[in-house]
N, C-alpha and C positions, 0 to 999 in steps of 0.2 A: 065206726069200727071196721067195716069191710072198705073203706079206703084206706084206712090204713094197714088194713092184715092186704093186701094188696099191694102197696106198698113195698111192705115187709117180703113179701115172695118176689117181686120185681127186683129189690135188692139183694135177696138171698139165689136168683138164678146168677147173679153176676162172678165172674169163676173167681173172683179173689175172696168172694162167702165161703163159695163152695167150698176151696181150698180149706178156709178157715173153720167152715163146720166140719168137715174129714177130717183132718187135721187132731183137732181138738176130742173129736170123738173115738179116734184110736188110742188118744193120751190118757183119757178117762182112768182106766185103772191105775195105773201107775201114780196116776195125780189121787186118786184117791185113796191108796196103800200110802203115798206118804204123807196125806193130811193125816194120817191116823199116828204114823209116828213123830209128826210135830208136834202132835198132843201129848204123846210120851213125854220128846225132849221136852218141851217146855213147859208143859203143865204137869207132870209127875214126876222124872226124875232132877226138874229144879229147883235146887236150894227155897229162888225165891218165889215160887209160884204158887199157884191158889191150893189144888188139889194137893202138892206136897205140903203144906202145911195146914188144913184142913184135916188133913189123916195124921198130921205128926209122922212121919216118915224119916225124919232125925234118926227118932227114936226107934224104930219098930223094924225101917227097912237097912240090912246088914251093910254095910260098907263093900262087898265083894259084889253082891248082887247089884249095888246101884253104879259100881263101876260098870260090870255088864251091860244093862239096861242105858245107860248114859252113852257110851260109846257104841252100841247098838243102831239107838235110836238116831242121836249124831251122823252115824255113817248112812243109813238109809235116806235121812232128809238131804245132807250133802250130795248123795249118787241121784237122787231123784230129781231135787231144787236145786241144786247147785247146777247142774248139767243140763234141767231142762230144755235151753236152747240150742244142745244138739240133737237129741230129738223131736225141737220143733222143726228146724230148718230141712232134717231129712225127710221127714214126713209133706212137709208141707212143698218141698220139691216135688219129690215123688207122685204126687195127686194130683201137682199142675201139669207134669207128664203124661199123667195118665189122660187127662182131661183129653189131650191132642192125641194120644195113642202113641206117645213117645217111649223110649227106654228110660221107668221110671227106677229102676238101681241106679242107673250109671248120673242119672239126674239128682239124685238123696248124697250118691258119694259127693259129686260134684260138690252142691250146695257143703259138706260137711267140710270140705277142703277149703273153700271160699271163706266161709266164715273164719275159722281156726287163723288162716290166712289175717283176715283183718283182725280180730282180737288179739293175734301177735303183734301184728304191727301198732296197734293202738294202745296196748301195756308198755310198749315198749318209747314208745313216746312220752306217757306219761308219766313212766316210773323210773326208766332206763334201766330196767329188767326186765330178761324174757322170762315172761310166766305166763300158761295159760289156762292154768285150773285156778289159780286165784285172784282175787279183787272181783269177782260175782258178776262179770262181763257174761257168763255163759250159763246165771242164771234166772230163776224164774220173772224176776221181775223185768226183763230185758225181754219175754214174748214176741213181741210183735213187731220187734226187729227182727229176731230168726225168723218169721214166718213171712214178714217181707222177703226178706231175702232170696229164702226159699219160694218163694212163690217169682222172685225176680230171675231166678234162675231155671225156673220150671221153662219160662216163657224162650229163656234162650236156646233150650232145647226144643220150644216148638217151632222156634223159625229155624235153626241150623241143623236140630237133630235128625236122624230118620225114621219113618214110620217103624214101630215094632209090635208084633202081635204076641203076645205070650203062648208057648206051645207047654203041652204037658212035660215034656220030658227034654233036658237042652245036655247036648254031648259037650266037648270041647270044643270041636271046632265050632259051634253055631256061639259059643262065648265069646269064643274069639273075635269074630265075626260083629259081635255087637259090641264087642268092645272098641275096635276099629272104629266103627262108624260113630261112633262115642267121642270120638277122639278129639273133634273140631269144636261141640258143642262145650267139653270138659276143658281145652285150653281156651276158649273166651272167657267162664266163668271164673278160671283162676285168675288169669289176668286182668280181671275184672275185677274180682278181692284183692290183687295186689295193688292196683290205682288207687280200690277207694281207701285201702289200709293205708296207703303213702301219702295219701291227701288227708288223711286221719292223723298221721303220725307228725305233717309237718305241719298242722292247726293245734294239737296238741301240745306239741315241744314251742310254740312261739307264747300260747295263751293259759298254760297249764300255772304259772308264775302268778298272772292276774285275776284267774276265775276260780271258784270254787261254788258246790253246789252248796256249802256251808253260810256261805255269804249272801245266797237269795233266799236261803229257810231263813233265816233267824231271824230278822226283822217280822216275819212274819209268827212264829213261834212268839215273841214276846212282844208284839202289838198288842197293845188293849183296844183298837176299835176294829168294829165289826164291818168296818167298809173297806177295812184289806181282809181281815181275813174269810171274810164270807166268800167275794170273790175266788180267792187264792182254794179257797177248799171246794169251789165249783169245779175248776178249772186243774185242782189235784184228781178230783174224784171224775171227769171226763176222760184223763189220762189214764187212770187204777182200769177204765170202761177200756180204751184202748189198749191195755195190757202191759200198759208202765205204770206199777206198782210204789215203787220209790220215790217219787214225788211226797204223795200221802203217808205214806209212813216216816217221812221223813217231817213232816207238818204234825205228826201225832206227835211230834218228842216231847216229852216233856220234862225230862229229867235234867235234860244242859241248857235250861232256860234260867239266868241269873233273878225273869222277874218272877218265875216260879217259886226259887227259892226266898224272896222277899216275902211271895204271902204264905208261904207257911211259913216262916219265922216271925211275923205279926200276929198269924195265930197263935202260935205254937206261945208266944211273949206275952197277950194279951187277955186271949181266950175269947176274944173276938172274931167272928166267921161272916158279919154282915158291911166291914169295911175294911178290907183289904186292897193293897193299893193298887193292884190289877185288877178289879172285879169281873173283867170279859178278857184274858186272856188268850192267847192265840192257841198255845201249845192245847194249852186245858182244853179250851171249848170243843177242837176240833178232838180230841184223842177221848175224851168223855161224851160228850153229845155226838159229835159230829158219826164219829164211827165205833162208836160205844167201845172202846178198848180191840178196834182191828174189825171188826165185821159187822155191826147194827144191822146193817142197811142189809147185806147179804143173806144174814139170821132169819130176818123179817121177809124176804125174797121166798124165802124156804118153808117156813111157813105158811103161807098165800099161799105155797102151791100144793102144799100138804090138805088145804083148806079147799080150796077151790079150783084145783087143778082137777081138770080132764083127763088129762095126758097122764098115760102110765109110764115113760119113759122119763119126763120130767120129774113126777113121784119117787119113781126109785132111787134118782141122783139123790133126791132132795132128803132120801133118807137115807139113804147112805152115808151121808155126809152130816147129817144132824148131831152128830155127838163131837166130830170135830168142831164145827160151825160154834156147839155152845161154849168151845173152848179155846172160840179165835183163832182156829184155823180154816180158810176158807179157800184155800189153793185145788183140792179137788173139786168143790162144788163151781167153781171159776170154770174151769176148765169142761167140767162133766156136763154141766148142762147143756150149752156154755152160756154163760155171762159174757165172757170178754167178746167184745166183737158185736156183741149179739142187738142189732138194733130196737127189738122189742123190752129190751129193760134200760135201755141209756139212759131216758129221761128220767125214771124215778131213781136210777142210783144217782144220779146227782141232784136230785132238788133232795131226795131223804137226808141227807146229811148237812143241806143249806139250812131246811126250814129244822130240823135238832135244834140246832144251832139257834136259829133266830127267837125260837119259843123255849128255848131254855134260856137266855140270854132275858126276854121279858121276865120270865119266871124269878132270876137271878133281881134285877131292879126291881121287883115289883116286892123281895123280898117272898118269895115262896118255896125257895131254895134258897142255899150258901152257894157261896162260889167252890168248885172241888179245888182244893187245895193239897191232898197226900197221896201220895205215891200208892198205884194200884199193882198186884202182885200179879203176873204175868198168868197167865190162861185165863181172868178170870170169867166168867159168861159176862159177856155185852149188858144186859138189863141190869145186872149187880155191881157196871164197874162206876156208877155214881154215886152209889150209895156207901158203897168203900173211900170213892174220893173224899167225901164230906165227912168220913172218921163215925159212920153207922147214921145218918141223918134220917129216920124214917119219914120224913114230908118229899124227900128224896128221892125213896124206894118208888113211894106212888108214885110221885110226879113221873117216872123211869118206867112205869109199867104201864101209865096213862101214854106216854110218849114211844114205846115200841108197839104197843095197839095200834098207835095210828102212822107205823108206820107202816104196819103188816096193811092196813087198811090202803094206804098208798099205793101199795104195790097188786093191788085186784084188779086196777084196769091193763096192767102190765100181763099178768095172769091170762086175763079172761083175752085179751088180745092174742097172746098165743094160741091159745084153744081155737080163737076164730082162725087164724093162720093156718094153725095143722086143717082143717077142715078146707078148709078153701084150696088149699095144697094138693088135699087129695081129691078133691075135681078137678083141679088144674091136669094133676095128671093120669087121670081118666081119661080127659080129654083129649088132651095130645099124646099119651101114649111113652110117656119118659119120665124120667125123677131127674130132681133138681136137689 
């Protein structure tokens, strides 16, 4: 344990952590303000979701008020998720600045030019329209591109830019003055976003005809064996760890899988639930087991630390974000703790979703479960969303309550690891006399 809480501080002094834990830790609120109204948007005022139809909301909630609430709730998650990576890339400039003691504004604007810069040029390649608030280029699941970026850009300010000391009070001319000297490190980095946009734009317009990301899910969505898609949801859920999102959500479809809709139509014909001609599905196993309807593994993450956490700043995320989290949104608690990045839970976010998968998969042949075959209505809590698939199967239920036990149970050495970390941390800098 202390080799690797050791470890973990040895990689967390290195500045592109640092960046990434500052970063992340100033985002916090904002990220968890609008986990609360994705809960809104999509688990109360839709149509087809858990909560609005639990309560009957049809019925009860007025037409004038859920237009409110609907376009509400809409525009906060759009300004907040949709946009997140111009406030990662500024932030996460800005800190790499600081880091050197550089001019960290003129370093945020920089980086926010840059980017804008290449996601013009790259919509425009692949749509042959300029647009740069849509096609979701600028947001949340794109993380850790903006904080490259930004962190790529921090550094050009630390070789060209000049030292800057912050002073209480700045006139005109001392703006001035730092805007000037600004001036060398802010035209590399645009011209910087304009190469790599133009080497984006003409890979784009030559391959945008033959590739699609449509074309590397599907096969996998509608695989019946579990030696693509186990990989495939190792290798989605490493990336979701790295702060590319879209892979994995794109692997949970399960609604435009044609072999989806085969085995509910054998059910639905038959009334038969123990041979369906998919029985290990892709879309299913990974969107049901794997990440129990959007967050299992992250729920379960939350939990452990509610349970066994030390740490009061880890608690607080953890419950801050619990009401979200039970209703599959997990975008603040990502960020707040952090998750993304964060070397101490990498390993168990991706084996919790392999072994789901592989023990529910035995469970499935061994006949201890049905295969989940129906359509789950959108928010609904992770441990409820199999027991919905299987149309109320209660050997289900347990089986799904035995299966997020253990996975809360998985995540205690991930837990107790941290707690060792924070400790060790703060000898570390007792010792030498600095924070990391």
């Amino acid at each position: 344990m202390d080799k690797l809480a050791k470890w973990c501080i040895w990689l967390r002094r290195r500045s592109f952590f640092r960046v990434a834990q500052r970063t992340f830790a100033v985002l916090m609120p904002i990220a968890t303000v609008g986990a609360f109204f994705q809960v809104l948007q999509y688990s109360v005022f839709a149509p087809e979701s858990f909560i609005y139809n639990v309560f009957d909301f049809d019925k009860i909630m007025s037409d004038r008020f859920w237009d409110i609430g609907t376009n509400l709730s809409q525009c906060v998650v759009e300004v907040i998720f949709g946009l997140f990576c111009l406030f990662t890339v500024y932030f996460s400039a800005s800190f790499t600045a600081k880091i050197y003691r550089k001019d960290a504004t003129m370093a945020g604007i920089s980086a926010l030019t840059s980017l804008l810069v290449m996601i013009y040029l790259f919509q425009l390649g692949l749509t042959g329209r300029i647009s740069l608030l849509t096609g979701g280029y600028l947001g949340f699941q794109y993380t850790s591109f903006a904080l490259l970026l930004g962190y790529g850009v921090g550094q050009v300010f630390h070789w060209l830019g000049a030292d800057y000391e912050s002073v209480n009070y700045e006139h005109t001319k001392l703006v001035q003055d730092r805007a000037i000297k600004a001036l060398k490190p802010t035209l590399v980095t645009v011209i910087g976003g304009i190469a790599i946009g133009g080497i984006l734009y003409v890979v784009i317009s030559k391959v945008k005809a033959n590739f699609s990301l449509t074309s590397i899910v599907s096969p996998v969505e509608s695989s019946n064996n579990l030696l693509l898609t186990v990989p495939a949801t190792a290798l989605a859920s490493s990336l979701s760890w790295l702060g590319l999102e879209a892979p994995i959500l794109d692997l949970s479809n399960v609604a435009g899988s044609a072999a989806a809709t085969a085995n509910l139509t054998y059910v639905l014909r038959r009334g038969a639930v123990w041979k369906v001609p998919y029985p290990y599905l892709g879309g299913s196993m990974i969107s049901i087991y794997g990440v129990m309807g959007g967050c299992g593994a992250i729920l379960a993450l939350a939990v452990a630390i509610l349970i066994w956490g030390r740490r009061k700043e880890p608690e607080t995320v953890a419950k801050m974000n619990l009401w979200p989290l039970l209703f599959s949104s997990s975008r603040g608690f990502l960020i707040g703790l952090p998750v993304i990045l964060n070397p101490i839970y990498s390993l168990q976010l991706v084996l919790v979703p392999v072994v789901n998968m592989l023990i529910a998969a035995l469970a499935i042949f061994l006949h201890i479960v049905p295969t989940p075959v129906y359509m789950v209505l959108t928010g609904t809590p992770g441990p409820l969303v199999p027991f919905f698939a299987t149309n109320g199967n209660w050997p289900t239920l347990i089986f799904t309550i035995f299966l997020f036990c253990l996975d809360v149970v998985m995540m205690i050495p991930a837990v107790k690891l941290d707690n060792r970390t924070k400790i060790l941390l703060k000898d570390y800098e007792m010792e030498d006399g600095r924070h990391v």
